[in-house]
C-alpha positions in Angstrom: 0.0 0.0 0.0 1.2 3.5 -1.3 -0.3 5.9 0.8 0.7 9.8 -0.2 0.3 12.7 2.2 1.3 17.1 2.2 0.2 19.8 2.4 -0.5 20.9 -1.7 -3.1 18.8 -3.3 -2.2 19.4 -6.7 1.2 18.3 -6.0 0.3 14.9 -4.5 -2.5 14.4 -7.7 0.5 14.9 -9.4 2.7 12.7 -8.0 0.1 10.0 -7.8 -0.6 9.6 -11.3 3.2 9.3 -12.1 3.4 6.8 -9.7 0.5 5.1 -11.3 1.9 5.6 -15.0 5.0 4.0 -13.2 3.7 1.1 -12.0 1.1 0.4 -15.3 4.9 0.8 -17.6 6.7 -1.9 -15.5 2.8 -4.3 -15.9 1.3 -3.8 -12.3 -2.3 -2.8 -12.8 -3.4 0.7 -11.5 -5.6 1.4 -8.6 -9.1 1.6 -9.6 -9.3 4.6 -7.5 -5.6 5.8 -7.6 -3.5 5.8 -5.2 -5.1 6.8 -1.5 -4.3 10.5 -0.9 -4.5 12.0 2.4 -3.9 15.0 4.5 -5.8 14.1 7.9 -2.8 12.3 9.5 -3.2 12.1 13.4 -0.7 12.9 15.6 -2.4 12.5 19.3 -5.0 9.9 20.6 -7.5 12.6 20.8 -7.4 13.9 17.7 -7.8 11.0 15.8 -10.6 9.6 18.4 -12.5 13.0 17.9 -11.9 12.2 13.7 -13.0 9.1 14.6 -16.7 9.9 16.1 -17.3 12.0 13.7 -16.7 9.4 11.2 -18.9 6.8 13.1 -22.4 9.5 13.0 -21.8 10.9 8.9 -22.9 8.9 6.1 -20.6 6.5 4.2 -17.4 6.2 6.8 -17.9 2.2 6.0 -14.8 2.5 3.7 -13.4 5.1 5.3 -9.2 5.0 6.4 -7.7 6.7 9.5 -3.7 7.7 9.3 -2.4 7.7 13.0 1.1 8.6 13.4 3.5 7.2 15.9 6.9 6.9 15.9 7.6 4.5 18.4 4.7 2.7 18.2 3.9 2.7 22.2 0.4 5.0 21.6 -0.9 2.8 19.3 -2.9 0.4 21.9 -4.3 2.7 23.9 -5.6 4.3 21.2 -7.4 1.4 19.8 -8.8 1.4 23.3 -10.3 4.3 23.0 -11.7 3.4 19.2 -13.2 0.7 20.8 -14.8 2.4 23.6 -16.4 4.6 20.8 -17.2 2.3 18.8 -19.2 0.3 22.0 -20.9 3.9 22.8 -21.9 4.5 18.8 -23.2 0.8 19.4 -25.8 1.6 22.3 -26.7 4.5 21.0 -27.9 3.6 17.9 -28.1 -0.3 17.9 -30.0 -0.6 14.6 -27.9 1.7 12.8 -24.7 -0.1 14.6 -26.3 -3.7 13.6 -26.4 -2.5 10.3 -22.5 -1.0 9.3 -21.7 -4.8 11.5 -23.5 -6.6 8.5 -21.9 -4.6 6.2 -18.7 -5.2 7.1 -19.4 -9.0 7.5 -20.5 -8.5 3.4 -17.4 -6.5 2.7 -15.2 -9.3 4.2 -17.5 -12.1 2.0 -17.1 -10.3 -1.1 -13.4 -9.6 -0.5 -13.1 -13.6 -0.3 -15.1 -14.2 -2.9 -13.5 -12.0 -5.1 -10.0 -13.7 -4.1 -11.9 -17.2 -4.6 -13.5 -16.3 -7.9 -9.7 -14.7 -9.1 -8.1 -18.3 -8.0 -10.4 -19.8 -10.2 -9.9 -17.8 -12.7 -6.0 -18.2 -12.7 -6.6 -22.1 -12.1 -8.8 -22.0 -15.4 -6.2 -20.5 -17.6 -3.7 -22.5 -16.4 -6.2 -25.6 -17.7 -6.5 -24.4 -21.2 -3.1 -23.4 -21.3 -2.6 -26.9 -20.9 -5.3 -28.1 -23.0 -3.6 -25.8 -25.9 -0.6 -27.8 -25.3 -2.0 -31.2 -25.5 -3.6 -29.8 -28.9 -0.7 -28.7 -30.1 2.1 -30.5 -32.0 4.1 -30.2 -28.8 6.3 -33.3 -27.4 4.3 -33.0 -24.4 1.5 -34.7 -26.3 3.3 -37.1 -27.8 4.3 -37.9 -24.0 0.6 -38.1 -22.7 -0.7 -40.0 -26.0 2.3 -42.8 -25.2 1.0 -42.8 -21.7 -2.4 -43.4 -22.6 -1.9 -45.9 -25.2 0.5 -48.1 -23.3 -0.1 -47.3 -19.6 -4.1 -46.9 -19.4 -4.6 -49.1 -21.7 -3.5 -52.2 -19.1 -6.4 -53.6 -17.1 -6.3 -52.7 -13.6 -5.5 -56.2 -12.0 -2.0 -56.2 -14.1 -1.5 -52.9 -13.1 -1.7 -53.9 -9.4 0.4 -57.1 -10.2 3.1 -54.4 -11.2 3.1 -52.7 -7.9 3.7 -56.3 -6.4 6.7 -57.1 -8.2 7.5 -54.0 -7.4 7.6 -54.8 -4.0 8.7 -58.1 -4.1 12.3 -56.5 -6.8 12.7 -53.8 -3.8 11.6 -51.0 -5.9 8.9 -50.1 -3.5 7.5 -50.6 0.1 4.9 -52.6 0.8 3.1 -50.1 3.1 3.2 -47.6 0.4 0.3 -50.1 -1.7 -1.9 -49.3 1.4 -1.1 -45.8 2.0 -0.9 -42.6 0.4 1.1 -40.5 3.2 4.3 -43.2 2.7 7.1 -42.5 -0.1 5.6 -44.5 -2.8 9.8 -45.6 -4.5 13.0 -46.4 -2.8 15.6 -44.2 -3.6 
């Protein structure tokens, strides 16, 4: 995550989209939204839990970021403390509205994985006809799977068994490997 910050806005647009152009040369997609650009960085806990309230009773703060700035670090869990503590007090005072940004957040999170899911599957489905194309193609690697077919498949399923025996019995190959799938199946 890029996130850009100062004090001139036309600067930091600026800056952004050659950062974007940047990235898109070298074949990293650009932000849908461009890059994040902020100014309301928080320095003390009660600024940003004052930002944070506010935040809470507007409209639209589901998708909202807050930039808290700590150098060392040691301010950081008290004020998630204090987040919480208005988040629980947003939460009893308005326990429908509350219930509601809850659920939302629950969808956010099932989309998110959804997306992630439905991008695996994606990948995992041009991988397959990549290797379709290949099998298709004049490639040795058909050649390969057609020889495997025609001389390996081919063999009913008893001989096929009988060859794991001698296997076995020639030292090639445990005999608790013909049982089970978690033992190394050859001896080196």
């Amino acid at each position: 995550m890029i996130n850009l910050t100062g004090e001139d806005p036309a600067l930091l647009r600026g800056q952004a989209a050659r950062i974007s152009a940047y990235f898109t040369d070298q074949g990293f997609p650009a932000p849908a939204t461009g890059l994040p650009l902020t100014s309301d960085i928080f320095r003390t806990q009660d600024e940003c839990t004052a930002h944070y309230e506010k935040l809470l009773r507007s409209e639209g703060f589901f998708n909202e970021i807050v930039y808290f700035y700590s150098p060392r670090g040691e301010a950081f869990a008290p004020l998630i403390d204090s987040l919480k503590l208005q988040e629980a007090a947003f939460g009893s005072s308005e326990p429908r509205l509350y219930s509601v940004v809850k659920k939302n957040q629950l969808y956010e999170r099932t989309v998110h994985l959804l997306e992630n899911k439905l991008l695996a599957t994606e990948n995992e489905l041009a991988n397959q006809k990549q290797y379709a194309e290949i099998l298709r193609s004049g490639h040795q690697s058909r050649e390969i799977q057609d020889y495997y077919n025609r001389e390996y498949e081919a063999l009913p399923l008893w001989f096929k068994r009988l060859g794991h025996l001698v296997k076995v019995l020639a030292g090639k190959r445990t005999f608790r490997s013909l049982f089970r799938d978690d033992v190394k199946k050859h001896k080196d």
